[in-house]
C-alpha positions as a printed Julia matrix, in Angstrom:
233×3 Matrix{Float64}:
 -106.68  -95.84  -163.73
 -107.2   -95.34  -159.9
 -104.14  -93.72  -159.52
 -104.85  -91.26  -162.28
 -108.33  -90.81  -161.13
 -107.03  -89.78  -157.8
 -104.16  -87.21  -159.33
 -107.22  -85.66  -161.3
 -108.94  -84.86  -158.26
 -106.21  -83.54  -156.47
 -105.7   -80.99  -159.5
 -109.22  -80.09  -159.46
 -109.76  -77.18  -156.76
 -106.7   -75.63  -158.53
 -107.91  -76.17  -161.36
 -111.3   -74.3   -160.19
 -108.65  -71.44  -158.71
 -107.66  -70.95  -162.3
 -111.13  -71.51  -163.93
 -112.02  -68.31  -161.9
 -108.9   -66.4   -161.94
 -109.0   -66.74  -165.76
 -112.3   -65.12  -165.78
 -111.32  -61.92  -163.74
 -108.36  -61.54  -166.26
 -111.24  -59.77  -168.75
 -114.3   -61.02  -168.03
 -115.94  -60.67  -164.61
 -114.98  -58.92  -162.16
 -111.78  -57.55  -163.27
 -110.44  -57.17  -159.53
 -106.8   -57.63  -159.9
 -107.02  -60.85  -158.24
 -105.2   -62.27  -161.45
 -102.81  -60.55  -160.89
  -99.6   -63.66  -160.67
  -98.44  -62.19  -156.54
 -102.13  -63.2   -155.79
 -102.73  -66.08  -158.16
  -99.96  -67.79  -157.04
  -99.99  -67.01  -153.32
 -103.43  -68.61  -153.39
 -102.23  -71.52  -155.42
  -99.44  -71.81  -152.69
 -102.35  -71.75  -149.87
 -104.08  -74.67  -151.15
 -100.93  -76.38  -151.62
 -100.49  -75.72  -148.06
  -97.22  -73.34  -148.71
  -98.64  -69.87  -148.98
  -95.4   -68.29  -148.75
  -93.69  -70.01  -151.43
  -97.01  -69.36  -153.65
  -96.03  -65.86  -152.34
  -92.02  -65.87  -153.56
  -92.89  -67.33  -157.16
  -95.65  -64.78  -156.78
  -93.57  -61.93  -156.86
  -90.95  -63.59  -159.36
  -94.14  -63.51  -161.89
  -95.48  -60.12  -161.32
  -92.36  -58.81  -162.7
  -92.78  -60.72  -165.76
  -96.51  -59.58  -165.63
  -95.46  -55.73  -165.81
  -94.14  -55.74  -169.05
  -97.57  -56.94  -170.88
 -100.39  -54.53  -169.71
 -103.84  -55.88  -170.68
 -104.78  -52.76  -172.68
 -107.68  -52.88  -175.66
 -107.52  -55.44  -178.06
 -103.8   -56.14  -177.63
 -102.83  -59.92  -177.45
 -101.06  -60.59  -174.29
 -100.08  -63.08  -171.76
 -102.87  -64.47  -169.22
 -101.03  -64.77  -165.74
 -104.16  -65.66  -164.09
 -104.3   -69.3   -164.74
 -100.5   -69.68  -165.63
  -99.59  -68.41  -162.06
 -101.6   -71.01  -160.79
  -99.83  -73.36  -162.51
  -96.41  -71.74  -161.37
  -97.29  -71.09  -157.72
  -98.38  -75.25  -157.3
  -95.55  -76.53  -158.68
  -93.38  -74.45  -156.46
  -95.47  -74.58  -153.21
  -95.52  -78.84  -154.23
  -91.66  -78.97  -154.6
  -89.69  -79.22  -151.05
  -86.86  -76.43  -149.78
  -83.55  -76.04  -151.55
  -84.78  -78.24  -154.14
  -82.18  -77.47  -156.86
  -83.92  -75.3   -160.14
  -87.16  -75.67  -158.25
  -87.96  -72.21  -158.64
  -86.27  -71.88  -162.4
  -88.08  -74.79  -163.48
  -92.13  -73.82  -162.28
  -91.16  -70.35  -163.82
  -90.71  -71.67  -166.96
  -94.09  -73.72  -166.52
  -95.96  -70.28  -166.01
  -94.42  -68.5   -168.6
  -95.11  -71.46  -171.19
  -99.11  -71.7   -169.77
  -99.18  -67.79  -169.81
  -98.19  -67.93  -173.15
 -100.0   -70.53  -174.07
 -103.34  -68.8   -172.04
 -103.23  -65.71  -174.12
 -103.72  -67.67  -177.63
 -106.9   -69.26  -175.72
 -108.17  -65.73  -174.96
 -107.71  -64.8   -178.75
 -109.61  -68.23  -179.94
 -112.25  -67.13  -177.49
 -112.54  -63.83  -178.62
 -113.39  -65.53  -182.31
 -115.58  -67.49  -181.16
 -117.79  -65.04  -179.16
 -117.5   -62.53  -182.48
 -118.67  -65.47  -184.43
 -121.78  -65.79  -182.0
 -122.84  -62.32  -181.91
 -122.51  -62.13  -185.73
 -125.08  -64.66  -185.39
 -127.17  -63.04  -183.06
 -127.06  -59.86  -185.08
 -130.77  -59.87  -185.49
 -131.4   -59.98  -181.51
 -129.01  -57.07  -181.3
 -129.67  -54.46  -183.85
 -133.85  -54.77  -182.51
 -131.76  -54.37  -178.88
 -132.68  -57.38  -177.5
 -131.77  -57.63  -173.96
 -132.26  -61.44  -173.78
 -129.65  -61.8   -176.43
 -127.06  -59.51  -174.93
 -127.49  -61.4   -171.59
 -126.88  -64.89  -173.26
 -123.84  -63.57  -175.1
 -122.4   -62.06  -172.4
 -123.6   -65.34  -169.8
 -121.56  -67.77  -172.31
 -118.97  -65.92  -173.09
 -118.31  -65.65  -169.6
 -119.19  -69.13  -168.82
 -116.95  -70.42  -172.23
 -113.79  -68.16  -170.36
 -113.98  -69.99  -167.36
 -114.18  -73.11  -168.61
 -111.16  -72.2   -170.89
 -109.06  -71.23  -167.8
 -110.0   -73.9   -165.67
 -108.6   -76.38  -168.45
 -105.75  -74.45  -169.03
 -104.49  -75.02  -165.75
 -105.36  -78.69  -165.41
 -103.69  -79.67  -168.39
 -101.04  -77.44  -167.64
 -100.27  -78.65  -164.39
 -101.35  -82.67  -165.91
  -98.02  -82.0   -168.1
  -95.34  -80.04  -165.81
  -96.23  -81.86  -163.13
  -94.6   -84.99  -163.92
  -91.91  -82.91  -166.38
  -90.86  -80.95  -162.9
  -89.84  -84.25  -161.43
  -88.04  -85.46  -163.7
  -86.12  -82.02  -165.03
  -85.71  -81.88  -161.19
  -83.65  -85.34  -161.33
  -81.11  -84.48  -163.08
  -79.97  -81.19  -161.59
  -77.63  -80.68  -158.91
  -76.46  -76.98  -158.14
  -77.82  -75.22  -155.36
  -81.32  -74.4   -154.77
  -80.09  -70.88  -153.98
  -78.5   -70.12  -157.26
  -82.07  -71.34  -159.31
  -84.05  -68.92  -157.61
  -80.88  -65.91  -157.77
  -81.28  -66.63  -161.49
  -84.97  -66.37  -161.68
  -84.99  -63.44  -159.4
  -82.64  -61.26  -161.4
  -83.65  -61.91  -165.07
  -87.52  -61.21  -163.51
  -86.12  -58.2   -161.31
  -84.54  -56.88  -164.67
  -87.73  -57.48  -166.99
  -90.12  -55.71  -163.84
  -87.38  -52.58  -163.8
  -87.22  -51.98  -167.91
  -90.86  -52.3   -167.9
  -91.41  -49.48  -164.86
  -88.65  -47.51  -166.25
  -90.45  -47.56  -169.84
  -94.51  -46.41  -167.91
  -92.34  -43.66  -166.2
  -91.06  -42.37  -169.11
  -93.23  -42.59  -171.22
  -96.99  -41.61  -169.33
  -97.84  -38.17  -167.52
  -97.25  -38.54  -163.81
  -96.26  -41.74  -163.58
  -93.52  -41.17  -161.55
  -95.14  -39.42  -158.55
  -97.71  -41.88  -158.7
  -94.82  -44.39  -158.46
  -92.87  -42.36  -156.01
  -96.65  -42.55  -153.99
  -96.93  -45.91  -153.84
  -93.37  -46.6   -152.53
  -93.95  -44.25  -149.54
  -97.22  -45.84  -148.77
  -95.5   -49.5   -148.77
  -92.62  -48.93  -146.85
  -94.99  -47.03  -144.33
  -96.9   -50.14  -144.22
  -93.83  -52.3   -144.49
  -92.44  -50.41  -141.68
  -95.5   -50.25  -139.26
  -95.73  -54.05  -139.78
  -91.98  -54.51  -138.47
């Protein structure tokens, strides 16, 4: 019981990280820190491995770009789930074999897992406002403050559980999938890097072709990096 006790409270401030990354996803503030190159870096930072929160980081973003959060559209909630994927890389030493492959997996199956939370939620919150129809319809501003205060308060709860339980089960399934595999640590994170390098392209390639502009905005933003990249070096 000790021993658990203790694991449970070194899983809580990332836990916290992805009760409040989970809420900028649609909530409050909506400032692109969800966004799985920051999640995870930040993940990484409290691990005390910032720039392998940063690799996995980028690894996910890829993923990210082919589900924009758009409207009422269901979609994956990187937020928490990178959180998830950037501590179990940033806990698992250098050239550890499928390392990479293996917390990937863990943040697609919690980002997956995330987004059917955010639809529950969304139920839940229609459910209370149908309630509180009354309080709205006379334009009640204490109602719409306590709709929107718990319905922000009930989203990050729901990420911060997310990740706990999601890094309370991969956590002890990464060390033991981890175990039994023996190629190089090289060729995991080669595989993860191309099949995410592939899914990032198709889904760029597919915004360029398909929205006004998008490709001198695109063309833009590569100039301004490789300025910055460049000034940096």
């Amino acid at each position: 019981m000790d021993a658990l006790a203790i694991d449970v409270l070194q899983l809580l401030p990332l836990a916290v990280l992805g009760a409040v990354l989970g809420l900028d996803v649609v909530s409050f503030p909506q400032a692109m820190i969800s966004r799985p190159i920051v999640a995870a870096t930040a993940a990484g930072a409290l691990i005390g491995q910032p720039l392998r929160g940063l690799a996995i980081g980028v690894a996910l973003e890829f993923f990210a770009l082919e589900s924009l959060p758009f409207g009422a559209s269901r979609y994956p909630e990187w937020g928490s789930a990178a959180v998830v994927g950037g501590a179990l890389f940033a806990m698992t030493p250098d050239n550890t074999p499928a390392a990479m492959t293996v917390a990937t997996l863990a943040a697609l199956l919690t980002a997956s897992i995330s987004g059917t939370s955010m639809v529950a939620l969304r139920r839940w919150n229609a459910q209370r406002a149908h309630r509180q129809e009354a309080g709205l319809l006379r334009g009640s501003g204490s109602t719409v403050v306590a709709l929107q205060l718990t319905g922000m308060t009930a989203d990050l709860v729901r990420g911060g559980l997310i990740t706990l339980l999601g890094l309370a089960i991969f956590t002890p399934l990464r060390t033991a999938i981890l175990a039994t595999f023996t190629f190089p640590g090289t060729l995991s994170r080669a595989v993860v890097v191309s099949v995410a390098s592939a899914v990032g392209l198709a889904a760029v390639w597919k915004v360029t072709q398909s929205t006004s502009g998008a490709r001198w905005w695109l063309l833009s933003g590569l100039a301004v990096g490789f300025g910055i990249a460049w000034g940096l070096w």
